[in-house]
N, C-alpha and C positions, 0 to 999 in steps of 0.2 A: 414378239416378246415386248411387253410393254417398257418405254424408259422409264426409268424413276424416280418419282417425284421431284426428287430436289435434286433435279440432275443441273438444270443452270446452274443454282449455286457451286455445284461440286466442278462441273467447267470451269467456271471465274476462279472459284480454287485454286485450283488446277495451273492457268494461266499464268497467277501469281507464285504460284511455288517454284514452279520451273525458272519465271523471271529472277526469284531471288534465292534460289538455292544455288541457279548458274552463276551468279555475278555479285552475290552478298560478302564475300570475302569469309563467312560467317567460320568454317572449320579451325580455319586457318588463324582466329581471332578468338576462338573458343580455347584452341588448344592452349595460346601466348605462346606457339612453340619460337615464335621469329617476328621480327616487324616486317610487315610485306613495304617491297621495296617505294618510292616517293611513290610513283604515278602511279598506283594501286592504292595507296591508302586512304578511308575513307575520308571525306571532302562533305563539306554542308551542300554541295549540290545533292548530295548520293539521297535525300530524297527522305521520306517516315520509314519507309522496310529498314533501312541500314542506319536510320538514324536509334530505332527500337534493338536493332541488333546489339550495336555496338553501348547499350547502356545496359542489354542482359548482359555481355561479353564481361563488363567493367564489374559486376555485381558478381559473375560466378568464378573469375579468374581474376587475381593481381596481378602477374603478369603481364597482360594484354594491352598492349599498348596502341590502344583507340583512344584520340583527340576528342572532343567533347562536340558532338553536331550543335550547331548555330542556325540560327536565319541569316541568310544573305540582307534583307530587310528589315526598318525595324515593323513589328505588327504581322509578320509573315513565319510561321513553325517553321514551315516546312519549304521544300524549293527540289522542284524534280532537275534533273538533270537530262543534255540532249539526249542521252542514251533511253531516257522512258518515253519519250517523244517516237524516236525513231522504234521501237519497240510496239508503241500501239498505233504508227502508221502503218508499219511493213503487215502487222498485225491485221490491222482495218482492211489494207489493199487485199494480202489472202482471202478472208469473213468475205469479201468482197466476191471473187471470185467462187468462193464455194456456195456461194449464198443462191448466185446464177444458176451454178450447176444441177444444185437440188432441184431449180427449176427445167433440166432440160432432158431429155432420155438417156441422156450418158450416164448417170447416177451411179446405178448397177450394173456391175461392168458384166459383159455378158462374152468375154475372148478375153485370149492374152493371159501376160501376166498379173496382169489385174482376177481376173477370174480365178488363174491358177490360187492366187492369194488366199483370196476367198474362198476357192470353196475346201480348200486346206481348215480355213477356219471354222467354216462351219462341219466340216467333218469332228474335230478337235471339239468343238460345241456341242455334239449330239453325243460325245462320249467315244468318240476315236481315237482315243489319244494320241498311241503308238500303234504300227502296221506291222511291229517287230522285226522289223527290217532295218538297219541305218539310214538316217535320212538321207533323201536323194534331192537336195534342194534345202536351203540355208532355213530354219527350221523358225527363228526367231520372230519375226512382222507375225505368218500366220497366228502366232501362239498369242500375241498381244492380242491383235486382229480378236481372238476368240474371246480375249479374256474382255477386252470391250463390249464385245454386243452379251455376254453373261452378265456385264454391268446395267449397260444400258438399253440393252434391244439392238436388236438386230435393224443399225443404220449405219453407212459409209461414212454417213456425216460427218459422225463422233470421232474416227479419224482422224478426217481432213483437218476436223477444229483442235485437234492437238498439233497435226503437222503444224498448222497456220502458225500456233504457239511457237512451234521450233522454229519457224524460221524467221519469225520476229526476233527469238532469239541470237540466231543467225546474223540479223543488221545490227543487235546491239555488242555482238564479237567483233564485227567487221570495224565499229567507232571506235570500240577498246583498243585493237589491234594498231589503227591509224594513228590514234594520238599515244600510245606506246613508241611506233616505230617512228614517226614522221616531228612528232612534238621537240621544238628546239628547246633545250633548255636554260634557266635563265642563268645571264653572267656571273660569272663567282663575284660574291659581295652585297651580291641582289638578291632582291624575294623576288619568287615566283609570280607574285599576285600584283594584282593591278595596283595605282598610285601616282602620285604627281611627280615622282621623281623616276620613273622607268616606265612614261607613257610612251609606246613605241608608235613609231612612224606608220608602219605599215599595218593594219588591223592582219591583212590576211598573216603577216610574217608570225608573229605572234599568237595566232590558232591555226596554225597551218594543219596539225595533226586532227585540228576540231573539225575543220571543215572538207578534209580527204575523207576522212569519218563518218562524214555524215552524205558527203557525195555517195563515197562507195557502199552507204547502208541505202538509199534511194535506189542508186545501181538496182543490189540483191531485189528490192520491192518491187521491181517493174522490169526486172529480167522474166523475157517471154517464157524459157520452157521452166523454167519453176513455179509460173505462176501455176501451170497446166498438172506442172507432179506433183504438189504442196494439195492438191485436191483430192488425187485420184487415188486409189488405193496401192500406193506404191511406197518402199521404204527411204525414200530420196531422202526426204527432209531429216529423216534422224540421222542418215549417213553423213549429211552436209555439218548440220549441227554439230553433233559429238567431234567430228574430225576436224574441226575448227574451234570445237572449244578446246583439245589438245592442245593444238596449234600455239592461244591463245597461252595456255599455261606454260609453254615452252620458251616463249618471246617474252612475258610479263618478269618472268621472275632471274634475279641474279643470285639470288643463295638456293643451296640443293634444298630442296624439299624435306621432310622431314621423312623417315622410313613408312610410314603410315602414307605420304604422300607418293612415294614412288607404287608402293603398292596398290593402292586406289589408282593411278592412271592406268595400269596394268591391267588391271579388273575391266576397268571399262570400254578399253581399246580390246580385248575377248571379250565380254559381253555383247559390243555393236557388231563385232565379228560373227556372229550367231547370225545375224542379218543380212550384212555384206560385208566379206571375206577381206575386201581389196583395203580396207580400214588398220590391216596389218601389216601393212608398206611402211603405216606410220612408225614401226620400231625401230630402226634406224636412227629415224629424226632425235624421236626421245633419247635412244642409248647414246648418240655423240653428244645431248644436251647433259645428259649426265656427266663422260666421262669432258669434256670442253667447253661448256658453257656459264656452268653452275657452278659458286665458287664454294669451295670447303674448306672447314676450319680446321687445324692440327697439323700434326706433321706428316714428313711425307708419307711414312708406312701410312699410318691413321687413314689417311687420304682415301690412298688406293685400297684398305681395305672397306673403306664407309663406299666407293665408287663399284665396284665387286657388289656388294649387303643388297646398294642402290639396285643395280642392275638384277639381280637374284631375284629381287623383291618383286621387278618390275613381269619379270619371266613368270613368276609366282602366280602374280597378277593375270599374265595371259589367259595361265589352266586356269583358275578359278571363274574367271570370268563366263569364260568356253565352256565350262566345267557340265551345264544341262545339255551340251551336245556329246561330248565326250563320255560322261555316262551313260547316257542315252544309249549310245552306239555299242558301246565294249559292254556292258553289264545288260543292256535288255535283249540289246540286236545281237549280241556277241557277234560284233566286227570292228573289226581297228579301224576305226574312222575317226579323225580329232572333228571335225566338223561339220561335214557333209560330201557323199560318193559321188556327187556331179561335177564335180573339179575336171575327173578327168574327160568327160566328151566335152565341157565348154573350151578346154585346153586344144582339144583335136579340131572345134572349129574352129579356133584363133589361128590355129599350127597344121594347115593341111594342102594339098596343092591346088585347091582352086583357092584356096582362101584371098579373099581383097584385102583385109585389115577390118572391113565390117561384118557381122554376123553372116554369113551367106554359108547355108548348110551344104554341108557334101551329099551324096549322096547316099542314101538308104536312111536317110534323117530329116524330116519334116519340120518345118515352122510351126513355133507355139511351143512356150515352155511345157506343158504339158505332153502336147502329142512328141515331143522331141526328147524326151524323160523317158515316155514308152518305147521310141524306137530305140536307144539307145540301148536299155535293158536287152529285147528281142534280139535285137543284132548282137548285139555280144554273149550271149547265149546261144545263139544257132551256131556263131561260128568254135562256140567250145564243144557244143555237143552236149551240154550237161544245164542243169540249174546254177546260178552262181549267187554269189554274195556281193553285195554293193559295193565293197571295197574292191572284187575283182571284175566286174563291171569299170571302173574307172581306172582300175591296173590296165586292162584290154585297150581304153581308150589312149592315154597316156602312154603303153607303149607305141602307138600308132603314130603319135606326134611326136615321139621323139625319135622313132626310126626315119621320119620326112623329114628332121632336122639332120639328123644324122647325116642320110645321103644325099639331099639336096642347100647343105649350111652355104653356101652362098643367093641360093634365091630365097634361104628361110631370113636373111639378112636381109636382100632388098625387101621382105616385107615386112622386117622389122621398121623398117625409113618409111614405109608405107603407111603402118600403122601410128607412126610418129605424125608424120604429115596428116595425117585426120583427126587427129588429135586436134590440133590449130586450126583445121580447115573449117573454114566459114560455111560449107556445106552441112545438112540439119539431117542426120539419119538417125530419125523416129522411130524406133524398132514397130514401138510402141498406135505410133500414125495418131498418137489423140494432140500433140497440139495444133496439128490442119482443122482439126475434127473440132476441137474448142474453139477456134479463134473464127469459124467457119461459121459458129453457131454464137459469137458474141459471148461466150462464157469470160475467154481471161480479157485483161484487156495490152491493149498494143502497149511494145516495149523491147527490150532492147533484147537482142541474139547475137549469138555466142561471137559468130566473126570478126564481131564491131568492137566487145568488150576483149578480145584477144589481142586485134589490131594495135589498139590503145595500150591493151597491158604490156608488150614485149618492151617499146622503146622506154616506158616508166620504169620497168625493171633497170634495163639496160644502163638507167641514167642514175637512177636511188642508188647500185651496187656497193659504190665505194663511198658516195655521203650520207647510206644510213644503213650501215651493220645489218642491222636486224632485220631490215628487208631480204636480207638473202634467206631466215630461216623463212620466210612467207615464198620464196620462190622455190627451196628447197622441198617442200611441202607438195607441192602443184608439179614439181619434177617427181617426183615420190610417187604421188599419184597416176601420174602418164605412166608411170613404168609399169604402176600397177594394171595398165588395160595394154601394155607391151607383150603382156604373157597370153591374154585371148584375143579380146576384139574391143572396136570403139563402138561406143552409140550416144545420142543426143542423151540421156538419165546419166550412162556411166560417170561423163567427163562433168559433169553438172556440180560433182563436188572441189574442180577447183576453180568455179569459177568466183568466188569471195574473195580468193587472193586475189584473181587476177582483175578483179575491180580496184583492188587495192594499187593494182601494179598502175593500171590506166587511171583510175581518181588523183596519183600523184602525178603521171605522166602530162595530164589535163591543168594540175596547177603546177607544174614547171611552167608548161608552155604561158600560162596565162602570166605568171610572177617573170618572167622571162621578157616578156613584151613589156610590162609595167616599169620594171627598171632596167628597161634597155639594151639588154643583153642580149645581142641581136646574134652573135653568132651560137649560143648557149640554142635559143629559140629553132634555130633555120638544122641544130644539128639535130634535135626532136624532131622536125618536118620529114628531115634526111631521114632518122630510124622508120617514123610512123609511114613513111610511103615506102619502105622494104617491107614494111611487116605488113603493109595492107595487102603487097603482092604476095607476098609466103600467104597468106590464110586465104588470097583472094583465089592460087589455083585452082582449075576449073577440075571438075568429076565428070570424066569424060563416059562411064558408064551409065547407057540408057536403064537399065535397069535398076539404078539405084534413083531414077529421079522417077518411074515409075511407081518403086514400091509405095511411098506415100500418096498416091491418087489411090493406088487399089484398094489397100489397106484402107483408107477413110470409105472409099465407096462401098465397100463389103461391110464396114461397121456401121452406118448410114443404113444399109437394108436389114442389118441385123435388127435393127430400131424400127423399122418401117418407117425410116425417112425417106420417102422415096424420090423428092423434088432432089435432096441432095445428092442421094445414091447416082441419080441424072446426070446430075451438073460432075460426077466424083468418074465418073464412068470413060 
């Protein structure tokens, strides 16, 4: 299928919209519903998008209280800011990597979840829509997937080159986030902005939050296995993105949102749920930011009932968002599914008694999201004796694992601790085996893995706690999330989405130690050495199973001959 003519231009589009729809303040400044609080309002750095924003803003609302953009210079409009920087590097670095890829045989994936994707989408492309069944697998990627190559032809590319987008987006959440949480603010009496009379001594004390910001946005760009899934046909980068831009709105703001606003984050935290499920750990986070974070005007009945409206709204938000699975399911499939029927055998690999904490199928269940979808069905139909329906295919499974909880609740506990521990563990289980296979082949390039960015994030945490509030809801977040792979299994993609924060945790833990040594603060200094050498050992314990330091040679060598690679297949063998 041919692309379409003006498809560059509709990419750069593209690129742009996402940049300034996520980070324009534009809603928020259309409606005049609130002044978004200091460090969020627009600034003469924020660049031409938001400088055009905020003078339609002032022309179609009175209301709206946007300051008038300036030049920093005289003879100069306009003045980008680090955040568009760091945005078309992390951007450039992905382009970079996929640009390789196109050139290598991995392109089309031809196994895996990768293939599963695909050819979901291209079934959905030739006019399959529905199989009238409940989906059996999170329904959302393929659906885009389709509606892509119906755009532009049938190429992986077009993808990648959106993922890239996200997760550029991604380092410019990561800056926001940084000089939100980490940015001192200036003494009462003083302005914010630079001057002869509050030139401060220390450059770094004074952009402390600019430069965690921009470390931790560098981190994201050259963290090894996102280079490798921001490529491939995987829904990583939206998961990362969206759950971080939440995040983001959770830490940024001190007044509740407006009702329109609880209900849009509602919508979108279901919607990314279509994709991947584990995106809805985040309700929590949101409902105590409602009911304790966000301040609200009136009295106290008012309160609690505007907090109640909030929370309803948000719940609202959920179905709606969900809303094309949920129909889906109950009105075509006629089955009560809110999501998708594969919950319950991914829950009985999480939950069963051979289980390690990683994917390791029991038996009568084959590797590969595909062949492991079919066996699942099979076996729980032979053992009912009848044809079943997707939701009791996952009823079958889900009893299974929770009978092994039941009768075994103290070893289903140590692998609770088990699956906790691989979480943090410095060890790289690729379900997947593609970043041996890229990095093998020169596609991503070299860059930092997970052990190292964990190592660093625990004592930063440890240290930020109690001298910057807001770093807890960034640690909260990343706790949120491990819990969310508590209920099945770990893999190198899963845990992939907390690793922004935990840049965050290590980019501050890196300028303690650094500001610590500068003004002398030697025992401040030696008690970071103290955290960071416990925490090198927690992430550095060893995986004493051979079998998990095998799967990744097989797995590369088996996709290697898939390809007719066969020097490597050799070398993988």
């Amino acid at each position: 299928m041919p692309a379409h003519p003006r498809s560059g231009k509709i990419l750069l589009g593209s690129a742009l919209l996402v940049y300034e729809c996520a980070f324009g303040d534009w809603f928020a400044i259309a409606r005049g519903a609130h002044d978004p609080p200091a460090a969020c309002r627009l600034r003469p750095r924020d660049g031409f998008f938001i400088s055009l924003l905020s003078r339609t803003a002032r022309r179609r609302t009175s209301h709206a209280t946007v300051p008038p953009v300036k030049s920093l210079k005289p003879g100069r409009r306009y003045a980008l800011s680090p955040s568009h920087y760091l945005f078309a590097a992390v951007f450039l670095l992905r382009l970079i990597v996929l640009m390789r890829l196109t050139g290598s045989a991995f392109l089309l994936p031809n196994s895996g979840d990768m293939h599963f994707y695909n050819e979901w989408a291209q079934r959905i492309l030739h006019g399959q829509v529905t199989e009238h069944h409940a989906f059996y697998g999170l329904p959302l990627y393929p659906y885009l997937l389709a509606s892509l190559y119906a755009l532009f032809g049938y190429s992986p590319f077009i993808p990648g080159f959106l993922q890239a987008i996200l997760d550029g987006g991604t380092a410019v959440l990561l800056y926001k986030l940084a000089v939100k949480i980490f940015s001192s603010p200036a003494p009462p009496g003083h302005p914010a902005v630079a001057g002869p009379q509050n030139q401060p001594r220390n450059f770094f004390k004074r952009y402390r939050g600019e430069c965690i910001g921009i470390l931790a946005a560098l981190g994201w760009g050259f963290f090894l296995p996102e280079e490798a899934y921001s490529a491939i046909l995987m829904p990583t980068a939206s998961l990362v993105f969206v759950f971080w831009f939440v995040v983001w709105q959770i830490v940024r703001r001190r007044e509740a949102p407006a009702p329109l606003g609880s209900l849009m984050l509602g919508v979108l935290i279901g919607f990314t749920a279509m994709g991947i499920a584990t995106i809805l750990f985040l309700a929590p986070l949101l409902f105590v930011a409602l009911f304790f974070k966000w301040n609200w005007t009136g009295d106290t009945r008012s309160i609690l009932l505007a907090k109640a409206a909030a929370a309803a709204l948000a719940f609202i938000g959920f179905g709606i968002g969900a809303s094309p699975c949920w129909i889906h399911n109950y009105f075509i499939a006629h089955d009560p599914v809110f999501l998708s029927a594969h919950s319950g055998v991914n829950f009985w690999i999480g939950n069963n008694p051979v289980a390690t904490g990683y994917p390791r199928f029991p038996p009568g269940l084959h590797a590969g999201q595909k062949a492991m979808l079919e066996d699942s069905i099979t076996t729980a139909e032979k053992a009912a004796g009848r044809s079943l329906k997707r939701s009791e295919v996952s009823a079958y499974w889900s009893e299974k694992a929770r009978a092994y909880i039941k009768n075994n609740f103290g070893a289903w506990l140590k692998l609770l601790l088990v699956k906790a521990g691989n979480f943090w563990n410095a060890f790289q289980y690729d379900d997947l085996s593609i970043i041996t296979i890229l990095r093998e082949q020169n596609v991503i390039l070299p860059g930092l893995k997970f052990g190292l960015v964990a190592a660093l994030a625990i004592p930063g945490f440890l240290l930020a706690f109690s001298k910057y509030p807001l770093s807890r809801w960034v640690a909260a977040a990343i706790l949120l999330h491990m819990a969310s792979l508590l209920t099945v299994f770990v893999t190198e993609r899963y845990r992939v989405a907390a690793v922004p924060g935990l840049l965050l945790g290590a980019s501050f833990g890196v300028s303690e130690l650094w500001q610590s040594c500068v003004s002398a603060k030697y025992f401040r200094a030696a008690l970071y050495l103290v955290l960071l050498l416990a925490a090198t050992l927690f992430v550095s314990i060893p995986q004493k199973d051979p079998g998990l330091w095998a799967l990744d040679a097989y797995n590369a060598g088996w996709q290697a001959l898939q390809v007719q690679d066969l020097p490597l297949a050799e070398r993988r063998s």
